[in-house]
N, C-alpha and C positions, 0 to 999 in steps of 0.2 A: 504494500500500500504506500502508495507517494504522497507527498505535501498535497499536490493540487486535487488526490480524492477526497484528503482527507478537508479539503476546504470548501469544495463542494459539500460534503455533510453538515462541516457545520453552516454554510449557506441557507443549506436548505430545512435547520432546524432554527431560521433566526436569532441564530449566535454573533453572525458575520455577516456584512454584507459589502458588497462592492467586488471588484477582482483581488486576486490573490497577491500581495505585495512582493516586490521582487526584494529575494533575500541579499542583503548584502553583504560582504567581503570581512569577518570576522579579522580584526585590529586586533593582534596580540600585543603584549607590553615589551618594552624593548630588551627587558632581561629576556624572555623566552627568544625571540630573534636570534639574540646575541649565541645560546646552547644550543639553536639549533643552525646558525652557521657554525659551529664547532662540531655540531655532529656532519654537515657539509664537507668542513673540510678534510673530520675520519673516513666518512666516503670516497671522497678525493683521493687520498692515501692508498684508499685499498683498491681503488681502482689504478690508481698507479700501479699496485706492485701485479695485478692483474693481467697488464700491458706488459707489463717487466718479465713474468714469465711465461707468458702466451706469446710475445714478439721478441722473445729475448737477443733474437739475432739485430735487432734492433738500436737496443742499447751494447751489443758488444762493437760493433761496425757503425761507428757512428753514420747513420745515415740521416744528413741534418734536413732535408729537405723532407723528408716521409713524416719525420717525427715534429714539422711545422705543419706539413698538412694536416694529420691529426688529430693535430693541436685546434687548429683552424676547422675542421669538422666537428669536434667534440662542441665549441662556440657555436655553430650553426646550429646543432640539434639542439644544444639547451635552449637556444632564440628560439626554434618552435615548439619544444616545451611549454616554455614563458609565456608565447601567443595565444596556449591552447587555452581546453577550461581548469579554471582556477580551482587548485588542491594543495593543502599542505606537505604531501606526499610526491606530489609530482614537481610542484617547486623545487622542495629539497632534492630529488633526483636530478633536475635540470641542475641546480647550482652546483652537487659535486660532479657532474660532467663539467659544469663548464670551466670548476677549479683544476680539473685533472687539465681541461684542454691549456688552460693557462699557466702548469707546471709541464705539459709537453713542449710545451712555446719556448717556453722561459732556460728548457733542456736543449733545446734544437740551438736557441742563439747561444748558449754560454760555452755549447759546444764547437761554435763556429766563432767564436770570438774569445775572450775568457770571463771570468767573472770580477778582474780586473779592468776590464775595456767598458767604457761610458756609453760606445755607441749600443751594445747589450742594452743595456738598463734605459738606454732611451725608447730603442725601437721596444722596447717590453713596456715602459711608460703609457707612449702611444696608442699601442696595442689593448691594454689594459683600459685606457682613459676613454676610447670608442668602447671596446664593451660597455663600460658604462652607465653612456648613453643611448644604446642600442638594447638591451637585455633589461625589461619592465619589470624588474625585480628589486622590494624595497631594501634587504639584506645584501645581497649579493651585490646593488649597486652604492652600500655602504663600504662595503669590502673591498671590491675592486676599485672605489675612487682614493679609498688608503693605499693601496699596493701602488696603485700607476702613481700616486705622489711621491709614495715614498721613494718607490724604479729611478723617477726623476729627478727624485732631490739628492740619489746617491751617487748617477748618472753626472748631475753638475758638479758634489765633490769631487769625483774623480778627474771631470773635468778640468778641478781647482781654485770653482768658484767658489771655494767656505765659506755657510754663513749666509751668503747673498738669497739661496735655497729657501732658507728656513724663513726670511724676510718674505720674500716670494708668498707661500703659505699661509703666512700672517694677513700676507693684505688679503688674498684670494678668501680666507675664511672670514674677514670682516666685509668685505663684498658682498658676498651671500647674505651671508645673516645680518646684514644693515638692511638689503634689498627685499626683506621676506613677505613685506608686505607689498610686493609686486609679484612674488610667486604665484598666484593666481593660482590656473589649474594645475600647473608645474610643482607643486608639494610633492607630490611623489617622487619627481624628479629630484628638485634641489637640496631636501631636509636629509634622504641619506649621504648628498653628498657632501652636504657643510658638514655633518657629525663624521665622517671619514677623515674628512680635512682638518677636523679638530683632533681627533686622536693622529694624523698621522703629525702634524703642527708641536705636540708633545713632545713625540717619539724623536724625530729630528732637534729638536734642542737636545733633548736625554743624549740623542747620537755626539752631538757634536760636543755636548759635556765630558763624555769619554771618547773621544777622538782617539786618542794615542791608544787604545785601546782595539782597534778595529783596523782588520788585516790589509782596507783598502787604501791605509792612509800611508801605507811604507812608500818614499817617496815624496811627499809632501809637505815632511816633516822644516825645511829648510823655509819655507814657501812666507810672506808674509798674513796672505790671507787665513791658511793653516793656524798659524798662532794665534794668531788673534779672532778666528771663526766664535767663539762664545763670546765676547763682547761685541765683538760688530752684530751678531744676530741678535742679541737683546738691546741693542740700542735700536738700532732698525724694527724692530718690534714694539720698542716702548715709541717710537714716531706714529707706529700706525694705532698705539694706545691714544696720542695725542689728537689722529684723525678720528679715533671713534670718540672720543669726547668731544668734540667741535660738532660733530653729527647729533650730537647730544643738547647741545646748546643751541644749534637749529634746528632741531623738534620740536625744544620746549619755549622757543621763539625768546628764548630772554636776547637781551639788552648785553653787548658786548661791555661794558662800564657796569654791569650793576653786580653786587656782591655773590650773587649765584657762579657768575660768568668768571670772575676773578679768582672765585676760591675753585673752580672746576680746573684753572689754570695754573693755578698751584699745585694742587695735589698731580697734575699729570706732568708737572717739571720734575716734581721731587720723584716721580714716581722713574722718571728716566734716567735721575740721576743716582738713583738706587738701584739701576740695572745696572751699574758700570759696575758694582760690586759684587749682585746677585744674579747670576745669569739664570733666566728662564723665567726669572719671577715675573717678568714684562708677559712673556705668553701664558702664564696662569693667570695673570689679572687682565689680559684682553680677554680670555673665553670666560671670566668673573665676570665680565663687565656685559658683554654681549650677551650672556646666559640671564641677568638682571634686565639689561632692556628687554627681551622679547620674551623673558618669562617662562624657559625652558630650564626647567631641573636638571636634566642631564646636562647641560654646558656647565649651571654651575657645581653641578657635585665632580664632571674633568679639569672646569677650571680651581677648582680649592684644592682637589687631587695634586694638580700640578703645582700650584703653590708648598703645597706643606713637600713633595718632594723634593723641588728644586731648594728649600729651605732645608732640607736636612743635607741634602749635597753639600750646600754653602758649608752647615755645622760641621760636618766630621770631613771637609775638606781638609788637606794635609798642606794647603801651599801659602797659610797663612794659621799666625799662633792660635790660640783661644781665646787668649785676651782680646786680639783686635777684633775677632769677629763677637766676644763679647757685647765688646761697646759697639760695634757697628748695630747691632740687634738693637741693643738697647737704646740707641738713637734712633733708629728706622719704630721703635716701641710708642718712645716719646711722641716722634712727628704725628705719629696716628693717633696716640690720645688727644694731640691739638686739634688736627683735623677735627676730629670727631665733637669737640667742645665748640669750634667754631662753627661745624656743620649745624650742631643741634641750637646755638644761638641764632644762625641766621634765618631756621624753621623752627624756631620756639612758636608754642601758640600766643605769645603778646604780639611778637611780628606779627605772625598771622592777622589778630585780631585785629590790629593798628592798620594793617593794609585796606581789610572789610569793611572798618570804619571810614578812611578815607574815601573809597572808594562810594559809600552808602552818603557822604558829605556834596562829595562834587555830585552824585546824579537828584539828590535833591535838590542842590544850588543849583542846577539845569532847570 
């Protein structure tokens, strides 16, 4: 017995009346999402090792062209997967096909190039960044808009551009999520990709924190940009903090002169000059900031995330004492209880009240 008999009965015992409503598209929460792109990518996995020993002549003879096409068919079927009728079951089939087709990809170029070479991680970028947009899938085009950022952001260090990458990312995810109220029908489209670009926005500071650390950097170690990649990327990040503030101050249509506008001006100076010291804290308090304006919990429970870890990096950093970064704490502690005594004077409710009253003055005096 199907829905629509069963709604003819009740029709016809005047329970119900009208046509049968079209059922719509069950919204899971994003934790369930996130476990079952994990169960995605275990599928992924073992459909790899499936290929591995069913074409095993494959992976011994590197044959880079069979194992691109593949790769580029496994994409095709999961796109009409994705097209078909909608199922939680057949989604998650499409997506670990299309994870596997995008670790055969990703095997075809590293084996025709290395996993040292940029132009790899770009064409993988690219490759990845069209999936994205191509495959109507809200997970999988979370996923894949993280991987092709990240392909590219490892793509330009290799490159040599340190840093410039992570800056890149910053603006790109304030873009979005400044724009969301022009997202229109495109939500589905944009919302997994700003929260991709916000975790992968992390992940590239976290990288470029331990640079020396990471096999792609042997080589670049002489380099200036190299050295200096964590301060230039958090000062470059604390500018596109100062753009989302400015944005902020044009919303709420204040007065470039009046106390709101100065003190917004303040805190986002000090706040860039507090990234020369703590690197990353600038990208945890842009997805703070941005998670606050548009009202989304997940930005700010990644942007506090990244805050309190970029803050313990700073703490049990090795390249300065305890004492200095003591006091550095306890200044950056200070500045914030002022802020905050200033903040709450400037929105006391006597201001407030004072403003009401004026304002209730001059439209009587009209």
């Amino acid at each position: 017995m199907n829905t629509q008999v069963i709604w003819d009965k009740l029709r016809a015992e005047n329970i119900v009346s009208g046509k049968m409503p079209i059922q719509g598209q069950l919204n899971h929460p994003w934790y369930i999402r996130l476990i079952q792109g994990f169960a995605g990518w275990l599928a992924a996995l073992f459909l790899v090792g499936f290929f591995a020993f069913a074409f095993e002549f494959l992976f011994k003879t590197p044959n880079r062209v069979l194992l691109f096409s593949i790769g580029a068919m496994c994409s095709i079927v999961s796109y009409l997967i994705f097209r078909s009728k909608k199922s939680d079951f057949l989604a998650q089939f499409a997506m670990a096909i299309s994870l596997c087709g995008q670790t055969l990809v990703a095997i075809a170029l590293f084996w025709n190039f290395s996993m040292r070479n940029e132009n790899a991680f770009f064409i993988l970028g690219a490759y990845q960044l069209a999936l994205t947009f191509l495959l109507p899938n809200y997970l999988h085009r979370l996923l894949t808009a993280g991987f092709a950022l990240t392909a590219l952001l490892i793509g330009s260090n290799l490159h040599g551009i340190w840093g410039l990458g992570t800056a890149f990312s910053a603006t790109a995810v304030s873009f979005i999520w400044l724009k969301e109220n022009h997202w229109g029908t495109k939500k589905q489209l944009w919302e997994p990709i700003g929260y991709g670009l916000v975790i992968t926005l992390i992940i590239s500071q976290s990288l470029l924190v331990g640079k020396d650390l990471l096999f792609w950097s042997r080589g670049h170690n002489n380099t200036w940009l190299f050295s200096h990649a964590p301060l230039l990327a958090s000062v470059l990040v604390a500018l596109v903090l100062l753009n989302v503030l400015w944005v902020i101050v044009k919303e709420n249509k204040l007065a470039i002169d009046s106390k709101e506008a100065v003190f917004i001006a303040i805190v986002g100076v000090a706040f860039v000059l507090i990234s020369f010291k703590i690197y990353g804290l600038s990208s945890g308090l842009l997805i703070t900031l941005l998670g606050f304006m548009r009202g989304r919990k997940v930005l700010l429970a990644l942007g506090l995330f990244a805050i309190v870890g970029f803050f313990s990096w700073y703490y049990y950093n090795l390249e300065q004492t305890l004492l200095v970064k003591s006091i550095i704490l306890m200044v950056l502690g200070f500045v914030m209880l002022v802020a905050y005594f200033v903040h709450k004077s400037i929105y006391s409710p006597k201001t407030q009240s004072d403003t009401i009253a004026k304002s209730t003055f001059k439209f009587k005096k009209l």
